[in-house]
C-alpha positions as CSV (number, residue, x, y, z in Angstrom):
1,X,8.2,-112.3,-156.3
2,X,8.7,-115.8,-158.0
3,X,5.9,-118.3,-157.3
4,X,8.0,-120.2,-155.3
5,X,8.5,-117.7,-152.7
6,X,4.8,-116.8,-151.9
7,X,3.3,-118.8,-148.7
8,X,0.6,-120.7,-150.2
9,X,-2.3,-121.1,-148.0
10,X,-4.7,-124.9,-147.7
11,X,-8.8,-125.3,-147.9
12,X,-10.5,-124.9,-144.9
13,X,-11.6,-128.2,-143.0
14,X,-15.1,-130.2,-144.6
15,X,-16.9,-131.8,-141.3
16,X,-19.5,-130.8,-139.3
17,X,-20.8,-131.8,-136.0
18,X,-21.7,-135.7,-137.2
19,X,-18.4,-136.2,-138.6
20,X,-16.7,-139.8,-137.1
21,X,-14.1,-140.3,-139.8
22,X,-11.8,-137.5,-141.2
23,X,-9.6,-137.9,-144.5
24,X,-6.5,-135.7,-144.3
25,X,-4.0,-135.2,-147.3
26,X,-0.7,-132.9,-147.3
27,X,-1.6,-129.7,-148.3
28,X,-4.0,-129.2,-151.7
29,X,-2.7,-129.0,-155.4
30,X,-2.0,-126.8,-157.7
31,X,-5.0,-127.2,-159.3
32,X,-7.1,-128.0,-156.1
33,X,-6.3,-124.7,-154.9
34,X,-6.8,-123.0,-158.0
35,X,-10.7,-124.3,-157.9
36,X,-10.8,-124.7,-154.1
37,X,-11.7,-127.8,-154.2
38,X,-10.1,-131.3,-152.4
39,X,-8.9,-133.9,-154.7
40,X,-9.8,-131.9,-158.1
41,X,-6.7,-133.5,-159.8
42,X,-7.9,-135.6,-162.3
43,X,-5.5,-138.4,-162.2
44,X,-6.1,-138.7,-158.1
45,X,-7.9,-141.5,-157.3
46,X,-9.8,-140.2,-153.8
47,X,-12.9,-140.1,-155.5
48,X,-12.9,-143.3,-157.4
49,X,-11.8,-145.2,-153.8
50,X,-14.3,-143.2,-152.1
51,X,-17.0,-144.1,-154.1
52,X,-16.5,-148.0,-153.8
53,X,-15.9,-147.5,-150.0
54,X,-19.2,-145.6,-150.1
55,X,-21.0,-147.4,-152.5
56,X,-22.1,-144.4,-154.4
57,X,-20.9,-143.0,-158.0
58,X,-18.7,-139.6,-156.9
59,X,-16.8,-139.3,-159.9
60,X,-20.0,-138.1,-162.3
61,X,-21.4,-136.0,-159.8
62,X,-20.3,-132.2,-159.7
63,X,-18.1,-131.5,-155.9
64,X,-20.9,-130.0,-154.4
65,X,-23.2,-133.4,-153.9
66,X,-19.6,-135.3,-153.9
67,X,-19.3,-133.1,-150.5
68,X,-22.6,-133.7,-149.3
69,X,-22.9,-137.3,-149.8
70,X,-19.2,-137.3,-148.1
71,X,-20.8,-135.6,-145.2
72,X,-24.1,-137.7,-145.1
73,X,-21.6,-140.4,-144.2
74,X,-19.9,-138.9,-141.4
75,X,-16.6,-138.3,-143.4
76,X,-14.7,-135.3,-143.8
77,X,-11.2,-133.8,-145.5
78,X,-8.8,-131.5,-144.9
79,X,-5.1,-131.5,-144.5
80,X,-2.6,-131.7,-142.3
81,X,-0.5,-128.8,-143.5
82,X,-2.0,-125.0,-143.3
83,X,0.3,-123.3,-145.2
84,X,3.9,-123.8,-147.0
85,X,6.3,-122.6,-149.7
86,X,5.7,-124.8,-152.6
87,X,7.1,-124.8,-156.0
88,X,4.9,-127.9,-157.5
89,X,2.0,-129.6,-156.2
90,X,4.8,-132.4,-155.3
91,X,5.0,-133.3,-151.2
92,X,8.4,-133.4,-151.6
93,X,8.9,-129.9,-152.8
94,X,6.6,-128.4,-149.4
95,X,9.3,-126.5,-147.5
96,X,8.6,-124.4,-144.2
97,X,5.0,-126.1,-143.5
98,X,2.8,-124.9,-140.7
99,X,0.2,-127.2,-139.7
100,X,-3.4,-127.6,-138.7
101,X,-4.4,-127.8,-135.2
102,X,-7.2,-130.3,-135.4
103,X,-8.3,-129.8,-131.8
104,X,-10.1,-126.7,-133.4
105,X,-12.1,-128.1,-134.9
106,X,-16.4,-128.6,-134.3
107,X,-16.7,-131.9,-134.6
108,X,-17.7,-133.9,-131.0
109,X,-18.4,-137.1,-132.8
110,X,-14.9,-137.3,-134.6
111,X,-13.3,-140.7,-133.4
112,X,-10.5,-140.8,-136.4
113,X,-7.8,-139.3,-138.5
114,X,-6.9,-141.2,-141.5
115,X,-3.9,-139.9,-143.3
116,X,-4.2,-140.5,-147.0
117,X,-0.8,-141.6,-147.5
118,X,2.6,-142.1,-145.8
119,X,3.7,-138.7,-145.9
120,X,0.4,-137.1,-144.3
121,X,0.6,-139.5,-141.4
122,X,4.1,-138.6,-140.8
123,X,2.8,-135.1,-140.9
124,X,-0.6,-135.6,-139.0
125,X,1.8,-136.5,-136.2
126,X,3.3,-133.2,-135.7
127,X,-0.5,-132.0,-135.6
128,X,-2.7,-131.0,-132.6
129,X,-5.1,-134.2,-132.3
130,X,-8.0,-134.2,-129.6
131,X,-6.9,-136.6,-126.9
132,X,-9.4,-138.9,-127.7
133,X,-9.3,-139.2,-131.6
134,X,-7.3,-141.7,-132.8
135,X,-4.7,-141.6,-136.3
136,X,-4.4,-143.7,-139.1
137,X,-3.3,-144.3,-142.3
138,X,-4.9,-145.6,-146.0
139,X,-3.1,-146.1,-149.0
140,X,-2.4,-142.9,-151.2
141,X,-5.4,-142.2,-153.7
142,X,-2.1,-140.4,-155.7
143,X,-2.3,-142.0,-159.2
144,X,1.7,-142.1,-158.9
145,X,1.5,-144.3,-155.9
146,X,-1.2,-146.5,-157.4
147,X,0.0,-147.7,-160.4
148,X,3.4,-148.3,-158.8
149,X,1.0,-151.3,-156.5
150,X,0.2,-153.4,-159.9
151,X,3.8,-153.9,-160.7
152,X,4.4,-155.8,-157.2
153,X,1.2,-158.2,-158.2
């Protein structure tokens, strides 16, 4: 069966019962889901924004305390998109997607859903969101987006 035929299947949610804010991509790249881990692209700047935002260094720390200082601060990940057929770790090669139903998840305290780019807001509104979480949307951390924002400067 060629790669591109085989469903490919997300990370599970990172929150817990404190978590206010939740971060939501696509669905996880190639090389995220390889070492089941969010954002583990290199050239993705989630971490880097993250860390200003948070005001702590989360690019020379190893995932694990990334995750816990993440969740220290009431923020969370996961994606919009549970499974798909996928041929790159491009959006715009997902086909078939099935997505997450966020009312599932245990977290009382969430109050938002930040999409981290255009294309997972468009998709976190085919999701099921609690009635009284609200959606939003942040720039893309993608470094393919980014440096795209200097050139209008």
């Amino acid at each position: 069966m060629k790669e591109f035929n085989k469903i490919k299947k997300g990370l599970g949610p990172i929150c817990e019962e404190a978590t206010q804010v939740l971060i939501v991509g696509t669905f996880p790249s190639e090389n995220s889901l390889k070492n089941n881990q969010y954002y583990n692209n290199p050239t993705n700047q989630f971490w880097k924004l993250l860390s200003d935002m948070l005001r702590s260094d989360l690019i020379k720390i190893d995932y694990d305390k990334r995750i816990k200082i993440l969740l220290d601060h009431n923020f969370g990940i996961w994606d919009c998109i549970s499974r798909c057929k996928r041929k790159t770790s491009s959006d715009s090669k997902i086909i078939n997607p099935s997505f997450n139903d966020f009312s599932t998840l245990k977290c009382p305290q969430l109050k938002i859903i930040l999409g981290n780019s255009d294309k997972s807001f468009n998709y976190l509104k085919k999701c099921q969101i609690p009635k009284n979480v609200k959606m939003g949307k942040l720039i893309s951390s993608s470094i393919m987006i980014n440096s795209q924002i200097g050139k209008n400067n």
